[in-house]
Chimera marker file (.cmm) of the C-alpha trace (Angstrom):
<marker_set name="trace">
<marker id="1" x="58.212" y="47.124" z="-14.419" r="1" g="1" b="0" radius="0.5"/>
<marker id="2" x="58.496" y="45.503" z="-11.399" r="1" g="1" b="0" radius="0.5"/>
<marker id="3" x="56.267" y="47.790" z="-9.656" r="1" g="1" b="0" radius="0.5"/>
<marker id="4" x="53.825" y="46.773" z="-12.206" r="1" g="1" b="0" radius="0.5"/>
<marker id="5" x="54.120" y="43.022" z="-11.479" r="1" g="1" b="0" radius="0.5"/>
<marker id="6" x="54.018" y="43.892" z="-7.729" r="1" g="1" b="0" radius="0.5"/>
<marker id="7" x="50.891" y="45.949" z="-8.518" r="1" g="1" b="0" radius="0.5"/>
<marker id="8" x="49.382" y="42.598" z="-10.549" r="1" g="1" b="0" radius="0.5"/>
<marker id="9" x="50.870" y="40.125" z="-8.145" r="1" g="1" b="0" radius="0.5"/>
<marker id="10" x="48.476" y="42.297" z="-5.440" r="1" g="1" b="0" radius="0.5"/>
<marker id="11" x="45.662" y="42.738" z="-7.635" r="1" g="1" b="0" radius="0.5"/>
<marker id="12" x="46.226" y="38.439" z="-8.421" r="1" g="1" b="0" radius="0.5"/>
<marker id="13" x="45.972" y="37.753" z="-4.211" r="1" g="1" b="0" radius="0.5"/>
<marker id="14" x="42.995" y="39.997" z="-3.664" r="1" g="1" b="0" radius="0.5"/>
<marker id="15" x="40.952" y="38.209" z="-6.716" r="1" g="1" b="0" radius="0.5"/>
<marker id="16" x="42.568" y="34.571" z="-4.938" r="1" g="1" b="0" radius="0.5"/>
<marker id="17" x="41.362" y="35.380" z="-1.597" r="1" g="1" b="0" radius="0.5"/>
<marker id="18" x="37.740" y="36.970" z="-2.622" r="1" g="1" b="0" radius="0.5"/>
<marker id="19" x="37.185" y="33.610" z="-4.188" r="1" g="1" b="0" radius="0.5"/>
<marker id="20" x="38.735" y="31.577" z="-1.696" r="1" g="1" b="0" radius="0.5"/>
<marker id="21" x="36.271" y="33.695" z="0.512" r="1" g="1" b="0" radius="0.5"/>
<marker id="22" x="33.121" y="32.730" z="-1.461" r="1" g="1" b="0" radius="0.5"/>
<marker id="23" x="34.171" y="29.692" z="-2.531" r="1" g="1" b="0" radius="0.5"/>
<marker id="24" x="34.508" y="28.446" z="1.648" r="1" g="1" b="0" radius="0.5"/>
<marker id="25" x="30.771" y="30.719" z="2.047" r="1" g="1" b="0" radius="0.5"/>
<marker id="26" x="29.310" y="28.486" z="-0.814" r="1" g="1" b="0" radius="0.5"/>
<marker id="27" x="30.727" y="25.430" z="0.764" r="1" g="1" b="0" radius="0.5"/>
<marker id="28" x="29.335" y="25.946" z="4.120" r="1" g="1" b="0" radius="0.5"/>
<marker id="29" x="25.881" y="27.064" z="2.757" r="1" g="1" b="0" radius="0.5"/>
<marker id="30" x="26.146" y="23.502" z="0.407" r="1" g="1" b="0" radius="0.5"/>
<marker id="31" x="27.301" y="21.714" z="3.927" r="1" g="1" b="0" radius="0.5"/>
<marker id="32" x="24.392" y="23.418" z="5.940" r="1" g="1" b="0" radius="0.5"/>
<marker id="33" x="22.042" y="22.672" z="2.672" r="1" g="1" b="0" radius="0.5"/>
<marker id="34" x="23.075" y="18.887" z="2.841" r="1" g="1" b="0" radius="0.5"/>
<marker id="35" x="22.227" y="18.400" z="6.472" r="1" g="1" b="0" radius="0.5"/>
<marker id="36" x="18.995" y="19.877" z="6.459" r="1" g="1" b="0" radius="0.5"/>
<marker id="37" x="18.173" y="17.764" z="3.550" r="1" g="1" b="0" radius="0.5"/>
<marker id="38" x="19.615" y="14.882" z="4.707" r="1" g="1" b="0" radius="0.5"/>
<marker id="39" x="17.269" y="16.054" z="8.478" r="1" g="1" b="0" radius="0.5"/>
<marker id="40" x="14.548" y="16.109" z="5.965" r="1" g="1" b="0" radius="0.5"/>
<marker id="41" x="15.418" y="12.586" z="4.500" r="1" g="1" b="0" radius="0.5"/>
<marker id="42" x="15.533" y="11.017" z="7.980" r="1" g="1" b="0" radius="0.5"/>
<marker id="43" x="11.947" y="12.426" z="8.998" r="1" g="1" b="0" radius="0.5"/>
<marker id="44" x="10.426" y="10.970" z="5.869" r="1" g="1" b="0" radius="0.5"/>
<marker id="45" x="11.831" y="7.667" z="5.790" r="1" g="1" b="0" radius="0.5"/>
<marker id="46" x="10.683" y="7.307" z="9.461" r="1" g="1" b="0" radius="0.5"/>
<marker id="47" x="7.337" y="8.760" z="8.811" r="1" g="1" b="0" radius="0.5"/>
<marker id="48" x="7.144" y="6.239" z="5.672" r="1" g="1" b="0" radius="0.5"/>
<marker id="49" x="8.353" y="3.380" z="7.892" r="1" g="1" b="0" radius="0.5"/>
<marker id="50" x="5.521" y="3.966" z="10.047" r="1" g="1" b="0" radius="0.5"/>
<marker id="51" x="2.757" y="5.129" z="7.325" r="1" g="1" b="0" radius="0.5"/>
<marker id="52" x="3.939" y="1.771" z="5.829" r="1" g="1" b="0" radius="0.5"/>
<marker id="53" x="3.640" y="-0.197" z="8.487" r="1" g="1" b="0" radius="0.5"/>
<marker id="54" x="0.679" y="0.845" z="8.996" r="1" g="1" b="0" radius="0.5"/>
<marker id="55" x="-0.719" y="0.202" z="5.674" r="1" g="1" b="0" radius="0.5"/>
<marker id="56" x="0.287" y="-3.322" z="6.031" r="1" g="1" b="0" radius="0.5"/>
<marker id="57" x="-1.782" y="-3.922" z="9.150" r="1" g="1" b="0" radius="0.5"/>
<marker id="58" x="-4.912" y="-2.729" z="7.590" r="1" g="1" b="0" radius="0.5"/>
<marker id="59" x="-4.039" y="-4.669" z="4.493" r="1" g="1" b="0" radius="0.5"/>
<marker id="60" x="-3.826" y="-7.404" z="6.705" r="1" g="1" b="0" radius="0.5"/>
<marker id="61" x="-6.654" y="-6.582" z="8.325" r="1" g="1" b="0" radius="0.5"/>
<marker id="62" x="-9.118" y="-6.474" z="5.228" r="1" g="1" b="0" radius="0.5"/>
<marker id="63" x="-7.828" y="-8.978" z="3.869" r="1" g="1" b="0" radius="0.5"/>
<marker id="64" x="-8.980" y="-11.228" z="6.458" r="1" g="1" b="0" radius="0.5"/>
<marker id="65" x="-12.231" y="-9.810" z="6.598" r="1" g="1" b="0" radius="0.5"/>
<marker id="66" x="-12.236" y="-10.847" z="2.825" r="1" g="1" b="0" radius="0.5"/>
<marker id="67" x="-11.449" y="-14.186" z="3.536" r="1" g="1" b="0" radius="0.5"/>
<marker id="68" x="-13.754" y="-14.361" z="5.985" r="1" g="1" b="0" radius="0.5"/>
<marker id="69" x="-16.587" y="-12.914" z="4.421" r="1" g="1" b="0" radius="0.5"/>
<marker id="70" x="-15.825" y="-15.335" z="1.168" r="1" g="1" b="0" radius="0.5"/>
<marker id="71" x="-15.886" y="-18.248" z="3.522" r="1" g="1" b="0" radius="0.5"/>
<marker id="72" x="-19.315" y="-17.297" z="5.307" r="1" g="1" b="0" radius="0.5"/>
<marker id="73" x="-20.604" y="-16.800" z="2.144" r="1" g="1" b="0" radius="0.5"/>
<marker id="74" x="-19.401" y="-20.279" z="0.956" r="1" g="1" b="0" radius="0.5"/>
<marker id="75" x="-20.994" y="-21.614" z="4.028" r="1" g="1" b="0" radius="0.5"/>
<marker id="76" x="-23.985" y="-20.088" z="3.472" r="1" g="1" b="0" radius="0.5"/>
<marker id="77" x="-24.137" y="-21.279" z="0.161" r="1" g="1" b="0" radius="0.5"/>
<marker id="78" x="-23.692" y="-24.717" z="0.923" r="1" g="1" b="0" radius="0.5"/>
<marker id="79" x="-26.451" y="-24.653" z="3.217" r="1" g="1" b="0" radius="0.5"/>
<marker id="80" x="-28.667" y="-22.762" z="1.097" r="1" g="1" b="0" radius="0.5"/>
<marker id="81" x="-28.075" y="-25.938" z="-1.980" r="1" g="1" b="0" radius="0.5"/>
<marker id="82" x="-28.762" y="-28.461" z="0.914" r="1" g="1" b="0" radius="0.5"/>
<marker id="83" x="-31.667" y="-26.906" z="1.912" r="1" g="1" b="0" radius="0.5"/>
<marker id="84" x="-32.837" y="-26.749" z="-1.736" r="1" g="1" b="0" radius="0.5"/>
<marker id="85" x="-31.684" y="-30.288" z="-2.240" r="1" g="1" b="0" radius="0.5"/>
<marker id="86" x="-33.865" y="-31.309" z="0.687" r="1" g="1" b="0" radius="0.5"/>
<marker id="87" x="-37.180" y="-29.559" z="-0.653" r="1" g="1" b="0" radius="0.5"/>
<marker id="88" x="-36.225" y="-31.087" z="-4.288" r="1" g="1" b="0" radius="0.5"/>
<marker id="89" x="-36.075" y="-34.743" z="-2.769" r="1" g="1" b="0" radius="0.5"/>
<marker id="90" x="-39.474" y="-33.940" z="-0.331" r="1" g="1" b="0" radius="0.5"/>
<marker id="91" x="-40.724" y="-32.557" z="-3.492" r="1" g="1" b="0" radius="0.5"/>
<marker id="92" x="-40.103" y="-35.749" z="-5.442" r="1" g="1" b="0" radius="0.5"/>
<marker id="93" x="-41.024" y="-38.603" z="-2.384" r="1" g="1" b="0" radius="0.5"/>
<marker id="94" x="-44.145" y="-36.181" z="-2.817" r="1" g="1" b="0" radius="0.5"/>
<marker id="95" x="-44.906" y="-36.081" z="-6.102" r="1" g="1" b="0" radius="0.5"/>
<marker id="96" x="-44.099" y="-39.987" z="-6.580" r="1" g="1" b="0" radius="0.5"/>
<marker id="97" x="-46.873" y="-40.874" z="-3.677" r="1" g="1" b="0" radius="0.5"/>
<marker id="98" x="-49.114" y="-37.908" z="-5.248" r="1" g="1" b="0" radius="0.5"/>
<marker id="99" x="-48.819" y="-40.624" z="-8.797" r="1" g="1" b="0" radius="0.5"/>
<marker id="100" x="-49.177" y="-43.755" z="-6.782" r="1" g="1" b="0" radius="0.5"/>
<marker id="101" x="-52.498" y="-42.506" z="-4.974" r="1" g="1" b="0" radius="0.5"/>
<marker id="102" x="-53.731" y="-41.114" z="-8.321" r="1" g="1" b="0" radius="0.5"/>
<marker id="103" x="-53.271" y="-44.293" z="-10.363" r="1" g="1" b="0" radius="0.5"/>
<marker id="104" x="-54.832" y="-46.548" z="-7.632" r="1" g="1" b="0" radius="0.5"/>
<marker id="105" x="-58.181" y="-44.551" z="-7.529" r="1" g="1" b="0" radius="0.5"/>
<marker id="106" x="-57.981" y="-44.530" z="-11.324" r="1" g="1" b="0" radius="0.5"/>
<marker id="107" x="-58.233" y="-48.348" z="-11.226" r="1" g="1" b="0" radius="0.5"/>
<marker id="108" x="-60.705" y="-48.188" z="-8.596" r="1" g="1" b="0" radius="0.5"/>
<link id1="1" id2="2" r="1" g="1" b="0" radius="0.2"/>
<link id1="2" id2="3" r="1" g="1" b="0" radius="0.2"/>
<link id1="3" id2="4" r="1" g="1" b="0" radius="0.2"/>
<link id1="4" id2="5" r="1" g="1" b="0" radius="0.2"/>
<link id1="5" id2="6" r="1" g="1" b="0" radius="0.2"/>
<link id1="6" id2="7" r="1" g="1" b="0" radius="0.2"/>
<link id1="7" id2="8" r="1" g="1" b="0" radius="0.2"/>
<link id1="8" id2="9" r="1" g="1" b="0" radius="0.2"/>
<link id1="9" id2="10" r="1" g="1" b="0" radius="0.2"/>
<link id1="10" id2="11" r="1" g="1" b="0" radius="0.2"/>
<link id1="11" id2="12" r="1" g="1" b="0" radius="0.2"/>
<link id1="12" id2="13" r="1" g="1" b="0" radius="0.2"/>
<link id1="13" id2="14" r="1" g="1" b="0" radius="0.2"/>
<link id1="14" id2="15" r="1" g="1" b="0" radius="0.2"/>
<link id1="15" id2="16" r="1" g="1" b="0" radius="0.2"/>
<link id1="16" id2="17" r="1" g="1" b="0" radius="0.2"/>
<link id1="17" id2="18" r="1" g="1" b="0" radius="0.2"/>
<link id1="18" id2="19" r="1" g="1" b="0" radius="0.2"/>
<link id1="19" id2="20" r="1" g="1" b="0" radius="0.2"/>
<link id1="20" id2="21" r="1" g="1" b="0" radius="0.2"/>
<link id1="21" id2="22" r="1" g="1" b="0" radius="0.2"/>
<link id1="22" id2="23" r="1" g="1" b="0" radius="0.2"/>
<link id1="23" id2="24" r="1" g="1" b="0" radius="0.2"/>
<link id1="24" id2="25" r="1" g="1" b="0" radius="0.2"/>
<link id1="25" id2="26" r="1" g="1" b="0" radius="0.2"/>
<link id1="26" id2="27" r="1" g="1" b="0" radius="0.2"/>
<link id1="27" id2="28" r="1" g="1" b="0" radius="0.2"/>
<link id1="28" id2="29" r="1" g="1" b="0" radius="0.2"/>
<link id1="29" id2="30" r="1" g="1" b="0" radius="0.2"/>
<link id1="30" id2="31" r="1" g="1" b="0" radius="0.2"/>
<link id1="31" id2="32" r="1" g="1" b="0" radius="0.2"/>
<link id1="32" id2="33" r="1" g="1" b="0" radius="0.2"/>
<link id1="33" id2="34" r="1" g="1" b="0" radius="0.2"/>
<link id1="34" id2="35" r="1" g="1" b="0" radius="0.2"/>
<link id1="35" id2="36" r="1" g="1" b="0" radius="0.2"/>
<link id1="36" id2="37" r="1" g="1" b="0" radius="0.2"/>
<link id1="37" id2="38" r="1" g="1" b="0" radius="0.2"/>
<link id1="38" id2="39" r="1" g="1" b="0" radius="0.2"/>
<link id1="39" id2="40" r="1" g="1" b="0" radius="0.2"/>
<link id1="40" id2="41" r="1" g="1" b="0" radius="0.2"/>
<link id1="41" id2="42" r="1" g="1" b="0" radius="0.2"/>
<link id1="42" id2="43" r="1" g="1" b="0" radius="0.2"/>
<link id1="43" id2="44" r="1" g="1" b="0" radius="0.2"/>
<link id1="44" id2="45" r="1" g="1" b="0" radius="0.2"/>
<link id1="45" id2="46" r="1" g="1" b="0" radius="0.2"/>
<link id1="46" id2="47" r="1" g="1" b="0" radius="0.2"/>
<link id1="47" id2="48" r="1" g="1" b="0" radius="0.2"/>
<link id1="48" id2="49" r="1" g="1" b="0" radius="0.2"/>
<link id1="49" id2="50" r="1" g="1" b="0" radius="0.2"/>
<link id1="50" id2="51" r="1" g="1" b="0" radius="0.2"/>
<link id1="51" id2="52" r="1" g="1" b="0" radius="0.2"/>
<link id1="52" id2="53" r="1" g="1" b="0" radius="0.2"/>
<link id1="53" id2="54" r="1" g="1" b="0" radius="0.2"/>
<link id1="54" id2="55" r="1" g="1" b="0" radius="0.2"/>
<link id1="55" id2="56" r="1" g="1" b="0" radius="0.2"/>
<link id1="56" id2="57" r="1" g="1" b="0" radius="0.2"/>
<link id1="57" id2="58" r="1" g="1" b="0" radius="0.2"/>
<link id1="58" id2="59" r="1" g="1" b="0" radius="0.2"/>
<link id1="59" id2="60" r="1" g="1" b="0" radius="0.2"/>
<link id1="60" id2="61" r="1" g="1" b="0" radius="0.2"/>
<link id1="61" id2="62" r="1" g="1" b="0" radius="0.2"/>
<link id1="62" id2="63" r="1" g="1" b="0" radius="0.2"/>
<link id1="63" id2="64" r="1" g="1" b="0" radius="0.2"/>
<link id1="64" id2="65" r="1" g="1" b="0" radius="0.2"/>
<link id1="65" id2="66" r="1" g="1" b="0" radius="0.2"/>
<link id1="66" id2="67" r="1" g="1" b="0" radius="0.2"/>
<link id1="67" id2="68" r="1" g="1" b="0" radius="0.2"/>
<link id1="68" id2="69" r="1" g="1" b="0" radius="0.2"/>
<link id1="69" id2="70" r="1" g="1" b="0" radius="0.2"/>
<link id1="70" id2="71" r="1" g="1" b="0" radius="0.2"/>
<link id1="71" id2="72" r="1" g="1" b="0" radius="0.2"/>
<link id1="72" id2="73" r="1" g="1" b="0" radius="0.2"/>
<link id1="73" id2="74" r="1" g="1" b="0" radius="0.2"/>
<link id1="74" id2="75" r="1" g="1" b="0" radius="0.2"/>
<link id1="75" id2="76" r="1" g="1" b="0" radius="0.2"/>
<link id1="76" id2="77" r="1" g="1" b="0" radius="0.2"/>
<link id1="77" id2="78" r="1" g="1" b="0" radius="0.2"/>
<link id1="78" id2="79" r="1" g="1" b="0" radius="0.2"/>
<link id1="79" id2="80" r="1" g="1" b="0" radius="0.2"/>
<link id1="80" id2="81" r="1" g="1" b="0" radius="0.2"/>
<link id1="81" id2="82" r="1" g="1" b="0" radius="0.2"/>
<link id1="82" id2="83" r="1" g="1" b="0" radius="0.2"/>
<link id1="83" id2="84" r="1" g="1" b="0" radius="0.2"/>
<link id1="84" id2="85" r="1" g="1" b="0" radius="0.2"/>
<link id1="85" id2="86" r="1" g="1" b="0" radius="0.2"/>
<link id1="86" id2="87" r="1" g="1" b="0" radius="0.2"/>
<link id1="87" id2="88" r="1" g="1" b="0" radius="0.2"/>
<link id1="88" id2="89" r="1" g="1" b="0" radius="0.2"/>
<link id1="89" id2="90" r="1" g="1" b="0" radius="0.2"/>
<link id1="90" id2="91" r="1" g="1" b="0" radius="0.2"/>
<link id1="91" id2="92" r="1" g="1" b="0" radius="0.2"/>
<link id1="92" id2="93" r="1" g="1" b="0" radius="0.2"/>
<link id1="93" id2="94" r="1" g="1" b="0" radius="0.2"/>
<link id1="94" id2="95" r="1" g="1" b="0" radius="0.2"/>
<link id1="95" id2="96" r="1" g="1" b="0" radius="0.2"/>
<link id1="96" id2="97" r="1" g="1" b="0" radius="0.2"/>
<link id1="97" id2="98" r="1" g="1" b="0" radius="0.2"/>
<link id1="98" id2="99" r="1" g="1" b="0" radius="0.2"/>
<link id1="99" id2="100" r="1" g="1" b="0" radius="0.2"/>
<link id1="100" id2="101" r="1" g="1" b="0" radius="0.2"/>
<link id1="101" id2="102" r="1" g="1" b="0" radius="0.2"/>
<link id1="102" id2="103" r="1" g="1" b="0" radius="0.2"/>
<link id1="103" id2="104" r="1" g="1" b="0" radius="0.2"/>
<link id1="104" id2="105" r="1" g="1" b="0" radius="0.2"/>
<link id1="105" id2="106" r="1" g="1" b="0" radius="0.2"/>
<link id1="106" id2="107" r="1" g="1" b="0" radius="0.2"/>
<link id1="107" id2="108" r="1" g="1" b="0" radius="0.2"/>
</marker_set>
């Protein structure tokens, strides 16, 4: 019998140290796993960092063209109803003299 239990006591330390064994393997492939992931992580957030960054300037960028095409536009606009405002007025000094000129040589 106590052969038996010696034999089972071996047999219970080989299966304890072939998983101890692959248990520490699978922990270091995990650890190695991690670190190139976490390597991985790094790159991207620096390469978004920069991608965003860079984003932002052009954002920036167009949206001052925006604004600045919106504001010639405004200022073109302007000009173009004070120009038209101009000719209306001309138009009407015009017209009024055009009436005056016609009713005197109808009383003539």
């Amino acid at each position: 019998m106590k052969k038996e239990l010696d034999e089972l006591n071996n047999i219970s330390k080989l299966n304890h140290e072939q998983l101890e064994a692959q248990h520490k393997e699978e922990v270091t492939q995990l650890k190695k796993k991690i670190d190139a992931l976490e390597a991985n992580l790094s790159q991207l957030r620096q390469k978004n960092k920069v991608d965003e960054t860079n984003l932002h300037k052009e954002h920036t960028k167009y949206d001052r063209q925006y604004t600045d095409n919106l504001l010639a536009y405004d200022t073109e606009m302007n000009q173009n109803m004070r120009t038209k405002q101009q000719a209306q007025e001309t138009y009407e000094q015009v017209h009024h003299e055009l009436v005056l000129i016609t009713d005197e040589l109808k009383q003539r």
